[in-house]
C-alpha positions as CSV (number, residue, x, y, z in Angstrom):
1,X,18.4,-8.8,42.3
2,X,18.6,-6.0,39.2
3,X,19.2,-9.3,37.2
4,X,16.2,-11.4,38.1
5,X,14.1,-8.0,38.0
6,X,15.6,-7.3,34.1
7,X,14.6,-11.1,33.5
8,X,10.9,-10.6,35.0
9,X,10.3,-7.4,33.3
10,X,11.3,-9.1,30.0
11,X,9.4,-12.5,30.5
12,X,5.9,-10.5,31.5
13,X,6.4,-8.3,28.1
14,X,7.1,-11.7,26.0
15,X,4.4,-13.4,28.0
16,X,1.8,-10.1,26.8
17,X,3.0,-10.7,23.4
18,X,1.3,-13.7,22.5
19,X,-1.6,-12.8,22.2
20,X,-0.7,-10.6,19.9
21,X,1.0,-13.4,17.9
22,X,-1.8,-15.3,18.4
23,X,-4.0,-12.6,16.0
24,X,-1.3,-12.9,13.5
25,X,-1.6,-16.6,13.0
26,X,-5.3,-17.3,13.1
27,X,-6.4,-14.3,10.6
28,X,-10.2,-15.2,11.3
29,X,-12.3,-12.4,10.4
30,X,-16.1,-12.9,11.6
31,X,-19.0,-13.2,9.0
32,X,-20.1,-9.2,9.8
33,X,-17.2,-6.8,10.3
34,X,-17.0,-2.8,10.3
35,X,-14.6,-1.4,8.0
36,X,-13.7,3.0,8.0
37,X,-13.6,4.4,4.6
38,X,-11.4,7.4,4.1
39,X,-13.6,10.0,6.5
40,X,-13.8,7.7,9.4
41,X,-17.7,6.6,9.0
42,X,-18.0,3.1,10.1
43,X,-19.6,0.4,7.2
44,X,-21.3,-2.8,8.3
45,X,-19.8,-5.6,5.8
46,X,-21.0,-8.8,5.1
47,X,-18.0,-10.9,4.2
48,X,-20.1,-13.7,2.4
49,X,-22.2,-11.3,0.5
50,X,-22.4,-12.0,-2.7
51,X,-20.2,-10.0,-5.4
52,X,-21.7,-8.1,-8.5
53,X,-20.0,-9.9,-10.9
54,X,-22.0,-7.6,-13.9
55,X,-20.2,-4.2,-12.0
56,X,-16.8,-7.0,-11.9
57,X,-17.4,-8.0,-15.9
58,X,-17.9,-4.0,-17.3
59,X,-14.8,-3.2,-15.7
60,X,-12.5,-6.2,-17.0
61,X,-13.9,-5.8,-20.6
62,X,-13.4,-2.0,-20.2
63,X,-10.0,-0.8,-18.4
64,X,-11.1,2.4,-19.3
65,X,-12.9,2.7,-16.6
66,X,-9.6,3.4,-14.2
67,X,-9.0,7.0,-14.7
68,X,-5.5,8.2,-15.2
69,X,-5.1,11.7,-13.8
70,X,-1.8,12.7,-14.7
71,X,0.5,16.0,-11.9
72,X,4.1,17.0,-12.7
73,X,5.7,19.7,-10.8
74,X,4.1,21.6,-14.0
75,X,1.0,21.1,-13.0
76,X,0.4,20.2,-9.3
77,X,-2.8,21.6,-8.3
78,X,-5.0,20.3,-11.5
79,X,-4.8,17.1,-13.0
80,X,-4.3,16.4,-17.0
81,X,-6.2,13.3,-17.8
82,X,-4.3,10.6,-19.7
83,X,-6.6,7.6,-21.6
84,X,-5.5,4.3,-22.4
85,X,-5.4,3.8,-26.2
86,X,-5.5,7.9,-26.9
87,X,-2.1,8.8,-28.0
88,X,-2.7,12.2,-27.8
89,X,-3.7,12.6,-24.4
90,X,-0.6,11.5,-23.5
91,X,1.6,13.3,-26.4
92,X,-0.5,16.1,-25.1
93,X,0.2,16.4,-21.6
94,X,2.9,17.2,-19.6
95,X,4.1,13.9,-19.2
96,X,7.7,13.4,-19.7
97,X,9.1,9.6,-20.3
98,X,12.5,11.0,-18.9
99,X,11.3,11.5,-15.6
100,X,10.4,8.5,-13.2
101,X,6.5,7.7,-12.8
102,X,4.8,7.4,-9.4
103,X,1.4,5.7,-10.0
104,X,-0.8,5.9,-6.4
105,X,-3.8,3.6,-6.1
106,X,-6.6,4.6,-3.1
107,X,-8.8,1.9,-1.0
108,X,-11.9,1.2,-0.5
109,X,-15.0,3.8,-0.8
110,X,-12.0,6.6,-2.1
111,X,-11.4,8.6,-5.0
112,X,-8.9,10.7,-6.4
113,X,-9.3,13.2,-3.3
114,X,-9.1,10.7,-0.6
115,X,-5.5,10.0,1.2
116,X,-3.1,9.0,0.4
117,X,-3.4,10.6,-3.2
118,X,-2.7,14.4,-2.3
119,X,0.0,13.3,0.3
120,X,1.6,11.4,-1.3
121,X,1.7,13.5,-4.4
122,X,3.1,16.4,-2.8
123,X,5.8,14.5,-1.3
124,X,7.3,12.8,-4.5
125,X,6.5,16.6,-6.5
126,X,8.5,18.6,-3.5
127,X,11.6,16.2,-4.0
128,X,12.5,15.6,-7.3
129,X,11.1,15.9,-11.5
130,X,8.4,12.9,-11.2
131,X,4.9,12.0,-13.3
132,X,2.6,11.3,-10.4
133,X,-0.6,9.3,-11.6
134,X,-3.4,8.9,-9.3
135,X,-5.7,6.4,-10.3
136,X,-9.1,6.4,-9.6
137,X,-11.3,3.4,-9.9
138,X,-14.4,4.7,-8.0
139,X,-16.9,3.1,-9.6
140,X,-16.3,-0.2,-8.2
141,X,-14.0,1.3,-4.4
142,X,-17.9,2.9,-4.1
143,X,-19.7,-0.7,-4.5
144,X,-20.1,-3.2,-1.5
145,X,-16.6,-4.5,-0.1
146,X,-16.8,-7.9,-1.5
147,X,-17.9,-6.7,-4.8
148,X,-14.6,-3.9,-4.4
149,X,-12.8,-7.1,-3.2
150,X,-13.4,-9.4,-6.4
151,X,-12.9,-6.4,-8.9
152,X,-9.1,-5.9,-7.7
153,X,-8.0,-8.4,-10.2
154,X,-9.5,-6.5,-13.0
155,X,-8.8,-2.7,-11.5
156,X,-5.0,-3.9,-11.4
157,X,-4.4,-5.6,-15.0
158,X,-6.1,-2.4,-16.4
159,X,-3.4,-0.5,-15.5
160,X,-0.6,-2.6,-15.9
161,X,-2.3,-2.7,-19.7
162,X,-2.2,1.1,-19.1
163,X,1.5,1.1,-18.5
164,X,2.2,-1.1,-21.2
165,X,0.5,1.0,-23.6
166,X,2.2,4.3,-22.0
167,X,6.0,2.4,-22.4
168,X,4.7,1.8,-26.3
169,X,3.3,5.9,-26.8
170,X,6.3,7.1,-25.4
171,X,9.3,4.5,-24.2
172,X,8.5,5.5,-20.5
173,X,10.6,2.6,-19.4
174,X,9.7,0.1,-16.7
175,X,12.2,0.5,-14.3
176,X,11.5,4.1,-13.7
177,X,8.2,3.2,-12.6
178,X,7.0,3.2,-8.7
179,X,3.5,2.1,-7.9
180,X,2.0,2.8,-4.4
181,X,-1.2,1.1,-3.3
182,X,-3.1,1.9,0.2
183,X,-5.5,-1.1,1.2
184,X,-7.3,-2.3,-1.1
185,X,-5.1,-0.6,-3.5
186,X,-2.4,-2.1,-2.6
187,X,-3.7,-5.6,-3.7
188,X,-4.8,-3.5,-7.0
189,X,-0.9,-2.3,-7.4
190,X,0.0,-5.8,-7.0
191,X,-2.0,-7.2,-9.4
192,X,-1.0,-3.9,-12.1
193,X,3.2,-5.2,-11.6
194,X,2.0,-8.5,-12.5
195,X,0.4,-7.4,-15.8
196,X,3.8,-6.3,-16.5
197,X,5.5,-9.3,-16.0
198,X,6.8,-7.8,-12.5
199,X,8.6,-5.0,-14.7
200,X,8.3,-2.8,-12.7
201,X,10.8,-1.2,-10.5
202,X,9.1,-0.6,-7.2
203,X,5.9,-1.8,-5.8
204,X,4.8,-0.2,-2.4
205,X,1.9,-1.8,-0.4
206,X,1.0,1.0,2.4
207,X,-1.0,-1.8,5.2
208,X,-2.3,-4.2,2.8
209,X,-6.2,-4.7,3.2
210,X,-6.5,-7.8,5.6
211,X,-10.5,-8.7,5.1
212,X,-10.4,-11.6,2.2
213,X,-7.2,-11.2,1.6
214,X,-5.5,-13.8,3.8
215,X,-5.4,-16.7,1.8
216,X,-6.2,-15.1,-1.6
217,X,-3.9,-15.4,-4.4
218,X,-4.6,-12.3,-6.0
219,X,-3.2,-10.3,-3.1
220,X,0.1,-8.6,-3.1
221,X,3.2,-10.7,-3.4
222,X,6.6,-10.8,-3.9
223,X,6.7,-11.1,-8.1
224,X,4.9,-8.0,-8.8
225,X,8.0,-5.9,-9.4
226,X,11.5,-5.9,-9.2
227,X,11.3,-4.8,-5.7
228,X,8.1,-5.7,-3.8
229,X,7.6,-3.5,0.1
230,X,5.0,-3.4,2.4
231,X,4.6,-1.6,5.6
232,X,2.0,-3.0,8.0
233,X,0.4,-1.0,10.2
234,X,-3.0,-2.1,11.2
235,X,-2.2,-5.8,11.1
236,X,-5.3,-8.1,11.9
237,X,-7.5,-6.0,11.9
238,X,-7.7,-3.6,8.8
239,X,-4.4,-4.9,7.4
240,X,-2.6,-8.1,7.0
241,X,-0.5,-8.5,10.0
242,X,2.3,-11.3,8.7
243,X,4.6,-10.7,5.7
244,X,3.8,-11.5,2.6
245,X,5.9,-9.8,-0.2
246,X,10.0,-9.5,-0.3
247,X,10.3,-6.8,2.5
248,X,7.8,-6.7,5.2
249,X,8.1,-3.6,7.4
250,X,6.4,-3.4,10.9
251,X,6.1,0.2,11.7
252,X,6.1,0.0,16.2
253,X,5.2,-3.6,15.8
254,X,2.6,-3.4,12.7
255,X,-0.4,-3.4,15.0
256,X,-1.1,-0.4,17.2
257,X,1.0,2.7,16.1
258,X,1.9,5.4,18.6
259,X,-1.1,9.0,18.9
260,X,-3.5,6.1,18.0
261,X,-5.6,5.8,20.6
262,X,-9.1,4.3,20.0
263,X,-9.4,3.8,16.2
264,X,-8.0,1.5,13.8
265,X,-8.7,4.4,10.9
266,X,-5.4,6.0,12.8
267,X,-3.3,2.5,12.2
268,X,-4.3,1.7,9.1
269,X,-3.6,5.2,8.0
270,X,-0.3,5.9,9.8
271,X,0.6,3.4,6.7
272,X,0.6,6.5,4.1
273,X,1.5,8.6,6.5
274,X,4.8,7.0,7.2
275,X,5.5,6.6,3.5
276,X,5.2,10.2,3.0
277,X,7.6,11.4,5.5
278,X,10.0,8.9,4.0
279,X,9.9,10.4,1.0
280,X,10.3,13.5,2.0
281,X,12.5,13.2,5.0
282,X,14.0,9.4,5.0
283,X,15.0,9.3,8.7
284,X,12.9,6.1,9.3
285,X,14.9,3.2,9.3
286,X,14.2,-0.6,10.4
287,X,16.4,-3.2,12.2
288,X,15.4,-6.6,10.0
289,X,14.3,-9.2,12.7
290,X,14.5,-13.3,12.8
291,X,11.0,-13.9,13.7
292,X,7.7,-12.2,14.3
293,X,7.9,-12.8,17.7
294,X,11.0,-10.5,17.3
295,X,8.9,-7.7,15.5
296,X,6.2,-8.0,18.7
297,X,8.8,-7.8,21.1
298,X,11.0,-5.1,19.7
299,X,14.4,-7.7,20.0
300,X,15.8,-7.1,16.5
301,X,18.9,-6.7,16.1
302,X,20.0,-7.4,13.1
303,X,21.3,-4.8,9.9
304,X,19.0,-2.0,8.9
305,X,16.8,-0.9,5.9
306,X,15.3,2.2,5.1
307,X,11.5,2.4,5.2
308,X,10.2,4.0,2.3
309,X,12.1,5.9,0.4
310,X,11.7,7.2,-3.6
311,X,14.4,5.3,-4.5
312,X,13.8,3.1,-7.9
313,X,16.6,1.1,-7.2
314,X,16.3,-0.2,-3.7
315,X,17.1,-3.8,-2.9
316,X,16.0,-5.8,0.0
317,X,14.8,-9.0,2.0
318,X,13.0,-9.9,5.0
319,X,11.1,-8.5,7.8
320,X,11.7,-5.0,9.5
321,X,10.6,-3.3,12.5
322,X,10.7,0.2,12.7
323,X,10.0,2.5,16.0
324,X,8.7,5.7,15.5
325,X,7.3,9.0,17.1
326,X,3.2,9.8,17.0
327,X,3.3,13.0,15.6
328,X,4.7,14.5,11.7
329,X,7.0,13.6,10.9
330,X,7.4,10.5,13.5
């Protein structure tokens, strides 16, 4: 009897899984969606609008409209400016080409204030010597989704020119470099590696923006760096929900993450949230799983990876899922 109730108990949660699997595989977004930005206000977005490619053209002919804002544990409160071409600025600041470089990229309707910039900042500045360089590429996250959408491209190569031309000024070497990207930023980070020939030691994609991403070939992938993560936590919805780059992790599943109760804002931001606390704490670890069906289900049981982490030299493949708390530090 225990055994045939363990075996009903077990088909009913497979059988309420589908659907869920079903999201992941059809990624069909309607027309007219409402995206968050950073404060929770809800945008209407017309997903067949079309872009401002004269906004999308200044900003490829000028990658000096990224800014560079430069914190070491020197300065951690107010940011030091850095420009592209201006050796001074960087000879200047406090930047030292000995210490690793954490570059963090925000989403959508951000800027250098939103999350996960101060977050994450404090979390790489409260562990170890580090340059942390928050990008902000506001004037085109402020314009209409699809315009932000079509931009990426050109927001990324900037500063993967950027990076080239700090490894010139001052031998800051590639593999001591770690770019994080929330959202739409993490499409942006992407496409920055890839400027640099995937160069780069880490790439971190905190939940991927989903909208237009599915089937582009600017999004994220697995070339951008020498080790390419991901950590889904809104996926279908606000993030992509299937993996896409060499490690995939799926944080409770990598749709609906515990304490988040009505808003998607919560899992798509749980992303950052989760990275932080790995940087800081590292006590989150996944069990790599066979299929997605597997991550749904919560039936892995294969060897473990780390989520997260600062480390520049982490190595890894395949698809994770990771269980956590709901409250800091999960």
């Amino acid at each position: 009897m225990k055994v045939f109730f363990l075996v009903l108990v077990a088909t009913v949660y497979i059988a309420s899984a589908l659907p869920v699997e079903e999201q992941r595989q059809k990624h069909v977004y309607s027309r007219f969606i409402e995206i968050p930005d950073d404060e929770g206000n809800m945008h209407l977005v017309d997903l067949e609008a079309e872009p401002d490619m004269a906004a999308i053209e200044e900003h490829t002919r000028n990658p000096n409209n990224n800014v560079y804002l430069l914190y070491t544990r020197r300065n951690q409160i107010f940011s030091q400016t850095l420009v592209m071409n201006d050796e001074n600025s960087i000879i200047n600041s406090n930047f030292n080409p000995n210490d690793p470089t954490i570059v963090i990229v925000h989403g959508w309707i951000s800027s250098r204030e939103s999350e996960p910039n101060p977050t994450v900042r404090s979390a790489f500045l409260s562990t170890s010597e580090v340059n942390v360089i928050s990008v902000e590429w506001r004037e085109l996250a402020f314009s209409d989704y699809v315009t932000a959408v079509n931009g990426v491209p050109a927001v990324g190569r900037g500063i993967g020119q950027f990076l080239i031309f700090l490894n010139r000024v001052t031998g800051a070497r590639f593999d001591q470099m770690h770019l994080v990207g929330f959202s739409l930023g993490a499409h942006v980070v992407g496409n920055a590696g890839r400027e640099t020939g995937g160069r780069v030691a880490r790439v971190t994609g905190l939940d991927p923006s989903g909208p237009l991403w599915n089937y582009n070939n600017e999004r994220l992938n697995a070339d951008d760096g020498v080790y390419v993560e991901a950590i889904h936590t809104d996926g279908g919805v606000l993030g992509i929900g299937l993996p896409i780059v060499q490690v995939d992790f799926f944080p409770n599943g990598g749709f609906y993450q515990p304490g988040c109760l009505v808003t998607t804002r919560c899992n798509h931001d749980r992303a950052w949230e989760l990275f932080a606390v790995s940087v800081t704490h590292g006590h989150l670890f996944g069990r790599r799983c066979l299929t997605m069906l597997q991550v749904t289900t919560d039936l892995c049981t294969s060897d473990t990876l780390q989520l997260g982490n600062d480390n520049l030299r982490k190595t890894g493949s395949g698809m994770y899922r990771v269980n956590t708390g709901s409250r800091h530090p999960f």
